[in-house]
Each structure stands twice: as structure tokens, then as C-alpha cells.
FIKOL-255733 format. One record per residue (C-alpha): x, y, z; chain; residue number from 1. Coordinates in Angstrom, 3 decimals. Last residue first. Layout:
px:py:pz:ch:i
X:Y:Z:A:NUM;
...
//
This chain:
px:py:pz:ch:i
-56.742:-23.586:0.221:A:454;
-56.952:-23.665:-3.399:A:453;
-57.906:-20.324:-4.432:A:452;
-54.084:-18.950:-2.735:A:451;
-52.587:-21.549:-5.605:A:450;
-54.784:-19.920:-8.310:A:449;
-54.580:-16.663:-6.984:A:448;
-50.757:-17.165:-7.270:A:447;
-50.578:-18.351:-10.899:A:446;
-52.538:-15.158:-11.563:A:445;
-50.388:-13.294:-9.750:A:444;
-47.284:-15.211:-11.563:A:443;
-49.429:-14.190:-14.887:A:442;
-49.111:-10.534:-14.578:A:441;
-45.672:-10.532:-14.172:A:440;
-44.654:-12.860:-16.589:A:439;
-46.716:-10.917:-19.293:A:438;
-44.580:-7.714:-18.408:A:437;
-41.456:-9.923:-19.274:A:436;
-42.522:-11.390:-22.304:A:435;
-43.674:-8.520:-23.922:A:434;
-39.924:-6.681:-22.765:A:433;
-38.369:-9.460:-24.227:A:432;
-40.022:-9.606:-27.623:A:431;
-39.893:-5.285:-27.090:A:430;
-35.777:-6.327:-27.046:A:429;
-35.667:-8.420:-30.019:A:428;
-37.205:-5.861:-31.805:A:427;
-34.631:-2.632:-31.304:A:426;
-31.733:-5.174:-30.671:A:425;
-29.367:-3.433:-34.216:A:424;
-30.950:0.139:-33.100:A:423;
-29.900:0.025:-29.580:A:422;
-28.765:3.768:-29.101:A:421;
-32.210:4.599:-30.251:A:420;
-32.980:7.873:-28.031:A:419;
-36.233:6.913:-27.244:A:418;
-37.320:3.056:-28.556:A:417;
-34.180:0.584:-27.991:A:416;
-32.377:3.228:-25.201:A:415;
-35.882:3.817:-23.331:A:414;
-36.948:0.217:-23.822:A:413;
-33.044:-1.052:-22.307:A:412;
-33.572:1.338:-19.253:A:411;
-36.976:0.866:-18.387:A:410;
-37.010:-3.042:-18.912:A:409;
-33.484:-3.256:-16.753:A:408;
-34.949:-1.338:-14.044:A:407;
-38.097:-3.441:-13.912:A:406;
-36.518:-6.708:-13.412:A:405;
-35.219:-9.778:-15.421:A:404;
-35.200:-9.073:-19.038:A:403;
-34.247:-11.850:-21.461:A:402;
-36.470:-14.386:-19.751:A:401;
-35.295:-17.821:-18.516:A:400;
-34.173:-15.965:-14.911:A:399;
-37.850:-15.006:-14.496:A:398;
-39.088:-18.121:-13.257:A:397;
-42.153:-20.217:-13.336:A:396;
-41.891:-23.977:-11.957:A:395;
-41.620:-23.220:-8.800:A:394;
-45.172:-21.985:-7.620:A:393;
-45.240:-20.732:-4.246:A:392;
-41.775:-20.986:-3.394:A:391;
-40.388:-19.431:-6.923:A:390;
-43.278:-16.847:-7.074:A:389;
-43.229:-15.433:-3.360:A:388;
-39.601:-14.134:-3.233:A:387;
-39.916:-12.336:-6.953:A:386;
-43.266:-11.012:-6.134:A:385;
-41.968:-9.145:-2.938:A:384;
-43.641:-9.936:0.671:A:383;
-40.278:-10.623:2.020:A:382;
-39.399:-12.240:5.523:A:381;
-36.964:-14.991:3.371:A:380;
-39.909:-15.787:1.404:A:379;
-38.273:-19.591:2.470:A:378;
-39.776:-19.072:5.783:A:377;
-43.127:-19.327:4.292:A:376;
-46.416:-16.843:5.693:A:375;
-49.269:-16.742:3.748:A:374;
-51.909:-14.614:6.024:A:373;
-48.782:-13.270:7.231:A:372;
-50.454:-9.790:6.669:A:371;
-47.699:-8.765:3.577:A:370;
-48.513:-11.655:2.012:A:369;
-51.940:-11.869:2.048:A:368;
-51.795:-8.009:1.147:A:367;
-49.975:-8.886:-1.495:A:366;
-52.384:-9.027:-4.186:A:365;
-53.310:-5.806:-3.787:A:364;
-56.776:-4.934:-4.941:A:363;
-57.291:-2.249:-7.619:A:362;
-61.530:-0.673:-8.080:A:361;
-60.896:2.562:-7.100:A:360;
-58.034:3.487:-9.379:A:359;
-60.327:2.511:-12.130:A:358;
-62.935:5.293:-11.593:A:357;
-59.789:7.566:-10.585:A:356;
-58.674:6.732:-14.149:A:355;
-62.370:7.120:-15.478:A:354;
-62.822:10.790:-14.047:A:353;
-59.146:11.507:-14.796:A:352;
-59.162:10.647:-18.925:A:351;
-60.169:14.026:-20.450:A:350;
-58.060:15.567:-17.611:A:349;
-54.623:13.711:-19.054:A:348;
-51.648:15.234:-17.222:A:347;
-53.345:15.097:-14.138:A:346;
-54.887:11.434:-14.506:A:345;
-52.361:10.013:-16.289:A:344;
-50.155:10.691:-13.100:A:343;
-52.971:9.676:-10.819:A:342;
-52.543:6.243:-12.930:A:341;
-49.001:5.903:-11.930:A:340;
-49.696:6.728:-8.573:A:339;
-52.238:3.818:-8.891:A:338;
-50.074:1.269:-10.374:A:337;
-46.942:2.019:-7.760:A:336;
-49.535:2.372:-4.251:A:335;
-51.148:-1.061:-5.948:A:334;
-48.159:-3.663:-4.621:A:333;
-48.584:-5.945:-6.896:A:332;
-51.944:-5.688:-8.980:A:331;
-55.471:-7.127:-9.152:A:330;
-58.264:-4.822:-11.180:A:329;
-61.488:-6.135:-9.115:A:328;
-64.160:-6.123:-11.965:A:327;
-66.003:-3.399:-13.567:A:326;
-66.334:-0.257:-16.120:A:325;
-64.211:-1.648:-18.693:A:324;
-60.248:-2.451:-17.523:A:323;
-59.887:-2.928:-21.803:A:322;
-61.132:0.492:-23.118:A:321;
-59.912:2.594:-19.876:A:320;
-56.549:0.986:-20.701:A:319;
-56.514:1.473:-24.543:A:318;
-56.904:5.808:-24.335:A:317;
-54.199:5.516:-21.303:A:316;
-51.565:4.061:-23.755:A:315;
-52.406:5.855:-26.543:A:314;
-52.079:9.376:-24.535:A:313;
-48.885:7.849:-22.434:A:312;
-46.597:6.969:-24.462:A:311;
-45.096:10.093:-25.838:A:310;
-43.813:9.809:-29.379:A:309;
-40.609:8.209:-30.000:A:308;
-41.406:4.775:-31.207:A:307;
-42.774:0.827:-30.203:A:306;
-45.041:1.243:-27.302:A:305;
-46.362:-1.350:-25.847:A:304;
-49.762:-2.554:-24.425:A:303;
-51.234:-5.799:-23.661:A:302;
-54.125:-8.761:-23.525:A:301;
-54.747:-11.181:-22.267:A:300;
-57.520:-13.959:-21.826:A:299;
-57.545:-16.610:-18.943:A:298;
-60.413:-18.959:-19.156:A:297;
-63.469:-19.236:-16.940:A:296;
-63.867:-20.893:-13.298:A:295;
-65.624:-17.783:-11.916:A:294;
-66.192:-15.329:-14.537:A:293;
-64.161:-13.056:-16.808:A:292;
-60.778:-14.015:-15.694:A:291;
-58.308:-11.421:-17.386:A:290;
-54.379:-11.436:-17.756:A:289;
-53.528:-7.606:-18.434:A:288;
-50.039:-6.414:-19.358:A:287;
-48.949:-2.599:-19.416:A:286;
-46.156:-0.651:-21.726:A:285;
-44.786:2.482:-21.742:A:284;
-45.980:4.452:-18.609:A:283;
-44.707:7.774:-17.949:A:282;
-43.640:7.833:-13.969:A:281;
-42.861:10.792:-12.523:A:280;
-38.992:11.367:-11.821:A:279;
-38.904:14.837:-13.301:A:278;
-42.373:16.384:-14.331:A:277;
-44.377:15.341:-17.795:A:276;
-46.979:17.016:-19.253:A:275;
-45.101:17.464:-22.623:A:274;
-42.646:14.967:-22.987:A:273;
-38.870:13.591:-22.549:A:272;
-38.886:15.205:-18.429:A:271;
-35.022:16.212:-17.369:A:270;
-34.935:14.033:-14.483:A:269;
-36.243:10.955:-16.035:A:268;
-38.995:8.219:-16.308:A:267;
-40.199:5.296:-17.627:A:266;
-42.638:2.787:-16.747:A:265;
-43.683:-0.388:-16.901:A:264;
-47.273:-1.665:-15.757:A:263;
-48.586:-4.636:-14.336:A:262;
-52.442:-5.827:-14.333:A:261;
-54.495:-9.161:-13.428:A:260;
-57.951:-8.139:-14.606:A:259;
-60.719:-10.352:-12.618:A:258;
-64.168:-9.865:-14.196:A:257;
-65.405:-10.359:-11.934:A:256;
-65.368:-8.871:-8.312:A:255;
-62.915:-9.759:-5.695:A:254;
-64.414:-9.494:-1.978:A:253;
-64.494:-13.837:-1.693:A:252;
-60.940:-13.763:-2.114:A:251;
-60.041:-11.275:0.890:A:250;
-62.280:-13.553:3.167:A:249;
-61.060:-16.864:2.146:A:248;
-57.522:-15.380:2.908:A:247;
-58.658:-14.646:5.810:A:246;
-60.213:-17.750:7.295:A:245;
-57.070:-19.680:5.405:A:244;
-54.870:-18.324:7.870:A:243;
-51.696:-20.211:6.397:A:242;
-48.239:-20.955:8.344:A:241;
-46.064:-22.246:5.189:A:240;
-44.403:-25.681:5.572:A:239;
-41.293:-27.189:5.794:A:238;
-41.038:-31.113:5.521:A:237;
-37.148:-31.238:4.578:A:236;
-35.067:-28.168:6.199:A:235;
-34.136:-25.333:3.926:A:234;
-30.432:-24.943:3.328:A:233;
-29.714:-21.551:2.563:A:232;
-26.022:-20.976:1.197:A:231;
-23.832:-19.318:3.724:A:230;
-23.334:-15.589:3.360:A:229;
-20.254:-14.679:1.230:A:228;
-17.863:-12.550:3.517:A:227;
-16.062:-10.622:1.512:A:226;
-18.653:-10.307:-1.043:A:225;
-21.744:-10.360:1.178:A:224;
-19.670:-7.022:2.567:A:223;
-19.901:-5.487:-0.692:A:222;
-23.552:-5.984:-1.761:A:221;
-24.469:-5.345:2.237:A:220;
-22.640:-2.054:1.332:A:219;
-25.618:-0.677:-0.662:A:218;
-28.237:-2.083:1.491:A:217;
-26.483:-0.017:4.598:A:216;
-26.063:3.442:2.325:A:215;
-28.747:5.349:4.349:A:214;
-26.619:8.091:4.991:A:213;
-24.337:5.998:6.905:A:212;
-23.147:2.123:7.302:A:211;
-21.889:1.442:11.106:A:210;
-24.579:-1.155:11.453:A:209;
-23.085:-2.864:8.634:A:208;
-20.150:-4.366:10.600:A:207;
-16.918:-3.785:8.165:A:206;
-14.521:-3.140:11.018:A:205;
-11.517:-1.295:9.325:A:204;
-9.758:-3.574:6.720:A:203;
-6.207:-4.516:7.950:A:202;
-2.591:-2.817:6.454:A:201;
-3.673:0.983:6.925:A:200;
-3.773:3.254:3.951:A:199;
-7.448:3.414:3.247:A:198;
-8.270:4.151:7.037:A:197;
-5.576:6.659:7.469:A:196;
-6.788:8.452:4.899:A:195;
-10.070:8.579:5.722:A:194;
-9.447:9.349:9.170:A:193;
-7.147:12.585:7.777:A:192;
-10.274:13.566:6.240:A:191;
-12.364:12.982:9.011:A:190;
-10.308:15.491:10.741:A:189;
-9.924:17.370:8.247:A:188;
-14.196:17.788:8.219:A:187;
-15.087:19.016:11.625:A:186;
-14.945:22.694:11.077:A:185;
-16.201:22.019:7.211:A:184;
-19.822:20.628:9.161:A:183;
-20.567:24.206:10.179:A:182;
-19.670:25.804:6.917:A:181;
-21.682:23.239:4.819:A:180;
-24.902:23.906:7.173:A:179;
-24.301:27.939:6.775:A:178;
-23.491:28.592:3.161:A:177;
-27.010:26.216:2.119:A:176;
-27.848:27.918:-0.331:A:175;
-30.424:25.801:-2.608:A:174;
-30.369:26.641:-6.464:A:173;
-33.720:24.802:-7.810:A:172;
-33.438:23.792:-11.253:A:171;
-36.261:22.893:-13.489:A:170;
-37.650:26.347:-13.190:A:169;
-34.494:27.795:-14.116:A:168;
-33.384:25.691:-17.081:A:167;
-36.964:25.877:-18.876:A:166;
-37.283:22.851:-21.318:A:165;
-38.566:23.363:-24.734:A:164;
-42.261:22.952:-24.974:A:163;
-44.327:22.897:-21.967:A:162;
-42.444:20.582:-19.155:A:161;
-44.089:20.766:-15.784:A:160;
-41.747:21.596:-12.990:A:159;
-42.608:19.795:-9.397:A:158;
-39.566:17.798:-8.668:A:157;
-37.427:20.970:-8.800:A:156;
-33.913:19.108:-9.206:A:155;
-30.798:20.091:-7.086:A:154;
-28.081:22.619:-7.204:A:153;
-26.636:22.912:-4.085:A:152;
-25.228:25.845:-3.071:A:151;
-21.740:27.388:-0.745:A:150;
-20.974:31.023:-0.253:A:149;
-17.869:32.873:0.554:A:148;
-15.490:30.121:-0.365:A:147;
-12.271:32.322:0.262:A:146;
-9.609:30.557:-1.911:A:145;
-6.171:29.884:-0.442:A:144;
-5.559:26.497:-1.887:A:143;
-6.735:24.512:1.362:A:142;
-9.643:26.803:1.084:A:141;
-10.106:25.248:-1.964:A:140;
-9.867:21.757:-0.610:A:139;
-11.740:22.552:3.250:A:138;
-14.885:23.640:0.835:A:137;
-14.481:20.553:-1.161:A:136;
-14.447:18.199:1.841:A:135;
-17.338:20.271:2.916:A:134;
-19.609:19.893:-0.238:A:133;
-19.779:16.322:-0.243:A:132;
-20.525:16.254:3.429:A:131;
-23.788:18.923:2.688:A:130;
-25.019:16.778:-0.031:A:129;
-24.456:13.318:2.795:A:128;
-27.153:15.030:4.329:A:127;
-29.791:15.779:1.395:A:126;
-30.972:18.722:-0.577:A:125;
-34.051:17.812:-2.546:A:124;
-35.408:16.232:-5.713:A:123;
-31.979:14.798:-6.419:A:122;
-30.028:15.170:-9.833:A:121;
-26.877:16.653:-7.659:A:120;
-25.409:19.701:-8.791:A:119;
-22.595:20.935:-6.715:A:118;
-22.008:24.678:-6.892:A:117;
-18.939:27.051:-4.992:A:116;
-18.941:30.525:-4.945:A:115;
-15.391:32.382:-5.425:A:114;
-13.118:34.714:-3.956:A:113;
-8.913:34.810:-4.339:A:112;
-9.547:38.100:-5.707:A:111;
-13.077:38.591:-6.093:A:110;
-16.536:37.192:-7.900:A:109;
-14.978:33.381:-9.397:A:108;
-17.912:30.841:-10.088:A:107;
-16.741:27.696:-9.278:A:106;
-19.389:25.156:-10.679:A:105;
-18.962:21.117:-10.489:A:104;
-15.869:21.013:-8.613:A:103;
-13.594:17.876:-9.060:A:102;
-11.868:17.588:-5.761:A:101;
-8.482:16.606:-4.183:A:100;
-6.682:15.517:-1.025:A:99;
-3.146:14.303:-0.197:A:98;
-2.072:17.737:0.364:A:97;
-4.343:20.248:-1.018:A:96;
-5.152:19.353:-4.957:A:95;
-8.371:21.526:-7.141:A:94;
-9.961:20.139:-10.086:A:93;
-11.955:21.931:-12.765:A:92;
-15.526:20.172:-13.790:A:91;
-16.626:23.498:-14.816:A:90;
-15.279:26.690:-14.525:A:89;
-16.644:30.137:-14.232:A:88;
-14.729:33.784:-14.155:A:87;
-12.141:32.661:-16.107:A:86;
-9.560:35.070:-16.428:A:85;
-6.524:33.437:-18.009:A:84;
-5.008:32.737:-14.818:A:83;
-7.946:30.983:-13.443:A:82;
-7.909:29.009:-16.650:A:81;
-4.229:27.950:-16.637:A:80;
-4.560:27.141:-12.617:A:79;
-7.342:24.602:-14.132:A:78;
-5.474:23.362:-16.594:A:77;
-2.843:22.664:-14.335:A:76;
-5.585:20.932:-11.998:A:75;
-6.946:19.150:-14.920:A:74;
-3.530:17.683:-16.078:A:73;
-4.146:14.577:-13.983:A:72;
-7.294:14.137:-15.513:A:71;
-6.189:14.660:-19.398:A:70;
-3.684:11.825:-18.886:A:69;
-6.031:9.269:-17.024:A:68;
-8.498:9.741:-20.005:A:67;
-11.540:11.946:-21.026:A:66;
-11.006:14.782:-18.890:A:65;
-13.410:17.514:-17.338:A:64;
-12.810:21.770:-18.260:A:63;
-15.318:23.399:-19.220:A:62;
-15.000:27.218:-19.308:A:61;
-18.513:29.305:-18.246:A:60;
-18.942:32.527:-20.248:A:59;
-23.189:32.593:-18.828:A:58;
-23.809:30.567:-15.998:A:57;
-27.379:29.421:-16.169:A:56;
-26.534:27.222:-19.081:A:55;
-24.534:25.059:-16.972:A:54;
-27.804:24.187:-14.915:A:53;
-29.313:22.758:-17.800:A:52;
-26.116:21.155:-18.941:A:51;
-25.736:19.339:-15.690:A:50;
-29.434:17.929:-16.016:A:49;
-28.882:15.042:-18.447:A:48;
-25.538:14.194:-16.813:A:47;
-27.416:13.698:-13.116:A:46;
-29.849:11.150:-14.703:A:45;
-27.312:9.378:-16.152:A:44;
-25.393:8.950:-13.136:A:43;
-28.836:7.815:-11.274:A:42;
-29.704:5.492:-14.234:A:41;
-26.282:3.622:-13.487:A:40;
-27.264:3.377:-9.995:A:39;
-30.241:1.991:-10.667:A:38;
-28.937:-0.592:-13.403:A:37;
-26.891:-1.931:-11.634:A:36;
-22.717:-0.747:-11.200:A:35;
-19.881:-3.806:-10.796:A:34;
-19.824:-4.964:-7.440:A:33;
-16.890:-4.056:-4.907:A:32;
-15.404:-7.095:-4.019:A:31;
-12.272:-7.023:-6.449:A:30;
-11.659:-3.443:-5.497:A:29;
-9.672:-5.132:-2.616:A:28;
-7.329:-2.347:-1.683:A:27;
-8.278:0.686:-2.342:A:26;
-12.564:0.251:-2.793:A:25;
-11.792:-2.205:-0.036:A:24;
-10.099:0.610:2.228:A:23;
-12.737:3.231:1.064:A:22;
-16.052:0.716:2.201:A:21;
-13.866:-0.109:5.419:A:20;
-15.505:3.150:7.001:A:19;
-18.893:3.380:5.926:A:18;
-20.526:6.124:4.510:A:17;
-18.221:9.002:5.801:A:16;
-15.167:6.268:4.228:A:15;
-17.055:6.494:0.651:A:14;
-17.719:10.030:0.753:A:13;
-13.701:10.726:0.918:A:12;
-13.716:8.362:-2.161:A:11;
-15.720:10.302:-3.932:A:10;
-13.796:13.511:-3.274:A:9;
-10.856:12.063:-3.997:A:8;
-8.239:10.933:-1.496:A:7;
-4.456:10.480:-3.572:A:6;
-2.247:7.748:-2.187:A:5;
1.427:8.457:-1.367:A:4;
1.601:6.139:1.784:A:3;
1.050:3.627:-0.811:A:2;
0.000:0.000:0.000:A:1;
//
């Protein structure tokens, strides 16, 4: 190990997280996962809206690199463009002993004088925000700059795109001089723990009670890595706990028709259409699996969209046609399908009075689940679709399908369909995204079925 190693910014946030989370990153990198799709759609999320706060700051120089070379030029380039003038940068870098940060936006307004701005793609200003911007506070103070006032540049989750997007009401610039300022007085210290942490020879405890900022799930990933849980070995003969009175009861209050209903959805930060706010839901596809009377067939039917227009109007025009006027509409977990509905609902007022119509009729599926009704050690204390399917009725699984999860569908249909960065998979990926939505709304129906036996 190096006693000359470098502490970046991210990697400062990485030891205020957890402390052994910097000395793996360091020194066993091996055990930290490769990126999922949510986090990946969180980076891209936060590209799509730098340039919308960018264009708020009028003469700004960009700066960035595009290789190891070009990064550890920045800070020269940087000095070069402070030299030369600039009054903004972005993405310069800044070096104070073993430490260094990547700016967003310095904005330069005396000698030596500047305002510092992180944009982060959230809705709101969080915690670990206000950490972030301390270590970079301490770094260009480190170099002699007074950092006279400190923002966060964060999303406004309730902006309504008309037309071309509006920079400054999607962006909400949050000062927040004081907090950042308070926490900076403590921050070398935790610097210099950082440090000390990556460069020492053992890993610092990695219990996952000591995980911050709501980060515990995240480092489970990399602690089950180091220390690979045991395999679970169910004993022969077990059985579920059932309370077949109330499952009986919570059957007998569905209503045919029975319409069996998943949606998937897209969304992002910078909203793609008319109507749309950041981070609502835009549905692009939905499934249906329908029982029209006791001991009838199973029909279904679906939605997807195939090209760039918005979604939603074609999509919400079929659904009121196929839910019809009655039934029990059965989904998993129904607070996801119904916001999504209240969505269509506001941005479509034509459509609300039948939407909210529908809304009322959805049952949740899970709520056997979720009550212990159904209880089965082997759902591992989860109530989720994916634990319940495999013990309740084996032979289906989603690990023979090309898309396994929702993130994956909304990512790979927005880069087959919207910006078309998958041209060459365009049609083998709606196959797998029809297949996918269709296993989800027949595993519910495959679990009525079972729950209709008892």
C-alpha cells in the first residue's frame, strides 16, 4: 500500500458512509460490485441535467477529462484558466495535500473569492449533499480561496415541461453557506481518518450497522462479497403458516371480471414529454391477464409502445377500453399502479374521471402476504413477487427471460425506442420486454390460483 495515495472527493464520501467501504474500494476493489442498473440510471440522470444548470452561468469554461492523462492535467489546466480570467469553470480540479476535488461550478466574484455549486439530480438537498460539499470547501480553502458562499443545485420535482425545457424552473439553487460551513470545522479530521483508514494494512470493522446516509443495502452488496453468506439450506417437511379464514375472506371481496395488471414505466430528471415532471412515472407498456367469470379462461391482452412519441395518450386511451367499467383490477403492490394512474390522470383531464374510476376498483395481491396470512420461511421475511413466485409456484421463473426486473425493462426500452442507441436489438428487445410484463401478470394469476386452493 502507498503512503502516497491520492483521497478524492468520492472516495472521501465512501469512508463518511462506511468506514472499510474506502479501504476495499483501495485495496480489494475485487469485491466491490460492478454498477446496476439503478445506480447507473442515477449517473445518467445527473448528466442530463448538468447542462441545464450550466446554461445558467453565462462565459462558463469546461474543463473535465476523457483519459487518465487529461485528468491529472486538470488541476494545471485549471490554474491555466484561473489565470486566463475565467470567471466560471466546470468540472476543474483543485489538490491540497493528499486531497483533491472535481468542482462542479466555481464561479470566481473577487480576488482569491469564489462561490462554490454541486449539482446533484436529487429532488431535494440531502445530508451526505452537505458532506460532499465540505471536503471541497476545506480543498479550496486549502488552496487559499475564500469560499464565501456554498449551493446545491438540485432538481425541482414539481416543474411541468411545456415545450422546450426551462433551465431555471427545473433547477432549484439551494444555499445552504451555513450547514456546509458548520460541518467544514469538523471535516480534516475525518479527512485525515479517511486516509488513514485506506492506507492501513487490515480492513476497518466492516459491521453494517456502522453504514451511513442510508447506504447499509448498498454495502451489504460489498460485505456479502467478503464474507459470502452461507447458502440456505431449507429443512425437509417445511411448511407455510396459512390463515385460510382470511384469505377466504379477501378472495371472496374480488369482483369479476378479474384483470391481473402490471405496468412499466419510464422516467427521467429532465422530463422527454409534454406534461411530464422529473422522476414521474410515464408508462410504456402494461399487461392484463383477465378471468371473466368464476372458473373461466384466462384472456390477455397488452400494451407497448414501439417509437418516439409520448406513451402515455395511446396508452391511457386502450386501458380505460380494456379495464371496462367493472371487476377487481389485481396488482402488486397497488400504491406504484395507482400513482401511476394519478399521473395520467393530471396530465390527461379528459381521462381523470375514469382513471380515478379505475383506481378505485385495484386490490393488492400482497396483502396476504404482507399480513402473514401466507407466511413461508423460504420468502426470506419478504412480501416481494420475486420471493413469493419461486416458493409458491416453482416452476415459473424469471431468470429464462431476457429481461429480469423493472430497471433493466426501463432502461433497455428507453435506449431501444427513445434515443435509439440500440438500433441493431430494437425488436428483439420489445419480444423481451412482452414477455417480461406478461410474466408478471401471470405469476399473480398463478398465485390466486394456488391462494384459491386452500
Amino acid at each position: 500500500m502507498s503512503c502516497n495515495m491520492q483521497i478524492s472527493k468520492s472516495d472521501y464520501m465512501l469512508s463518511r458512509k462506511h468506514p472499510a467501504w474506502l479501504w476495499v474500494e483501495k485495496n480489494d476493489p475485487s469485491k466491490i460490485p460492478p454498477i446496476d442498473d439503478a445506480t447507473q440510471a442515477t449517473f445518467d440522470a445527473g448528466h442530463a441535467f448538468e447542462p441545464y444548470v450550466e446554461s445558467q452561468f453565462a462565459g462558463g469554461v469546461t474543463l473535465g477529462f476523457a483519459d487518465a492523462d487529461e485528468y491529472a492535467s486538470l488541476p494545471r489546466r485549471t490554474q491555466q484558466a484561473l489565470d486566463a480570467g475565467a470567471e466560471v469553470l466546470f468540472q476543474s480540479r483543485f489538490e491540497w495535500k493528499e486531497f483533491t476535488c472535481m468542482p462542479d461550478i466555481v464561479k470566481v466574484i473577487g480576488d482569491r473569492a469564489v462561490h462554490l455549486y454541486e449539482i446533484k439530480s436529487n429532488t431535494r438537498v440531502k445530508p451526505e449533499h452537505l458532506e460532499d460539499l465540505a471536503f471541497q470547501k476545506v480543498v479550496l480553502e486549502g488552496n487559499g480561496y475564500d469560499v464565501q458562499q456554498v449551493s446545491v443545485v438540485h432538481v425541482n420535482n414539481q416543474y411541468v415541461r411545456h415545450g422546450e425545457i426551462d433551465p431555471k424552473e427545473l433547477a432549484v439553487f439551494a444555499d445552504v453557506t451555513n450547514e456546509v460551513s458548520d460541518i467544514a470545522r469538523s471535516t480534516p479530521g475525518y479527512m485525515q481518518a479517511a486516509l488513514s483508514g485506506a492506507t492501513q494494512l487490515t480492513m476497518p470493522d466492516p459491521n453494517p450497522n456502522l453504514a451511513r446516509f442510508g447506504s447499509k443495502p448498498e454495502w451489504m452488496r460489498v460485505y456479502n462479497n467478503i464474507f459470502p453468506p452461507e447458502p440456505k439450506v431449507w429443512p425437509e417437511g417445511i411448511a407455510p403458516e396459512i390463515n385460510k379464514a382470511e384469505i377466504k375472506r379477501f378472495l371472496d371481496e374480488l369482483q369479476y371480471p378479474l384483470y391481473f395488471f402490471d405496468y412499466e414505466t419510464m422516467q427521467g430528471v429532465v422530463p422527454y414529454f409534454d406534461g411530464q415532471r422529473p422522476y414521474r412515472q410515464v408508462p410504456f407498456q402494461y399487461s392484463l391477464h383477465i378471468i371473466r367469470e368464476p372458473g373461466g379462461g384466462v384472456e390477455h391482452t397488452e400494451y407497448l409502445h414501439g417509437d418516439t412519441s409520448n406513451p402515455a395518450p395511446m396508452l391511457v386511451e386502450q386501458l380505460v377500453k380494456d379495464m371496462g367499467d367493472s371487476g377487481s383490477i389485481i396488482a402488486w403492490n397497488m400504491r406504484f399502479e395507482k400513482s401511476v394512474n394519478e399521473e395520467l390522470g393530471r396530465m390527461y383531464p379528459e381521462f381523470a374521471e375514469r382513471i380515478a374510476a379505475i383506481n378505485q376498483r385495484v386490490v393488492d395481491l400482497m396483502i396476504p402476504f404482507k399480513s402473514k396470512w401466507y407466511d413461508d420461511p423460504r420468502f426470506e421475511g419478504s412480501a416481494s413477487i420475486k420471493k413469493v413466485l419461486p416458493v409458491m409456484c416453482p416452476e415459473l421463473s424469471y431468470q429464462d427471460l431476457g429481461i429480469h426486473d423493472g430497471n433493466s425493462a426501463q432502461r433497455l426500452w428507453m435506449e431501444a425506442v427513445l434515443t435509439g442507441a440500440r438500433p441493431d436489438e430494437k425488436e428483439q428487445i420489445l419480444a423481451d420486454l412482452t414477455e417480461y410484463c406478461k410474466m408478471d401478470t401471470w405469476a399473480m394469476v398463478r398465485i390466486w390460483q394456488e391462494l384459491t386452493k386452500l
